[in-house]
N, C-alpha and C positions, 0 to 999 in steps of 0.2 A: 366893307372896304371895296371902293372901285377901283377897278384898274384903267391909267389911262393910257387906250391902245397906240397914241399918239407916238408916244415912247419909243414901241414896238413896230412902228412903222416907222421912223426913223431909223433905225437900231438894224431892222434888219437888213437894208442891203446890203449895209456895216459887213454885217456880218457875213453873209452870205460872200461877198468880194472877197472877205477874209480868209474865210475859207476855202475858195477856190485856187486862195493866192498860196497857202500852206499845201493844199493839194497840190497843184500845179511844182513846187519848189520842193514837197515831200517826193512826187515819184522821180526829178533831177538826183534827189540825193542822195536818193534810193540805187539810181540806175550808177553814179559815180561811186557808189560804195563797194556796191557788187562790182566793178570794172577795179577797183584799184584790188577786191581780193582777188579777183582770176589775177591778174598781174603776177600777186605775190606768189602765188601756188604755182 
């Protein structure tokens, strides 16, 4: 079975933008989570 890397070079900056977009938007809501409990306490 070959694999065609063609895929996978497509696929990846995909991904990779993907990920940095989940990064980028995970430590926002990260930082607004932690801000609304000091709030509450």
């Amino acid at each position: 079975m070959d694999i065609d890397y063609r895929v996978a070079l497509v696929l990846a900056p995909i991904a990779v933008a993907a990920g940095w977009a989940v990064f980028n938007i995970g430590a926002a809501a990260l930082r607004q989570v932690q801000n609304f409990l000091n709030k509450e306490a």
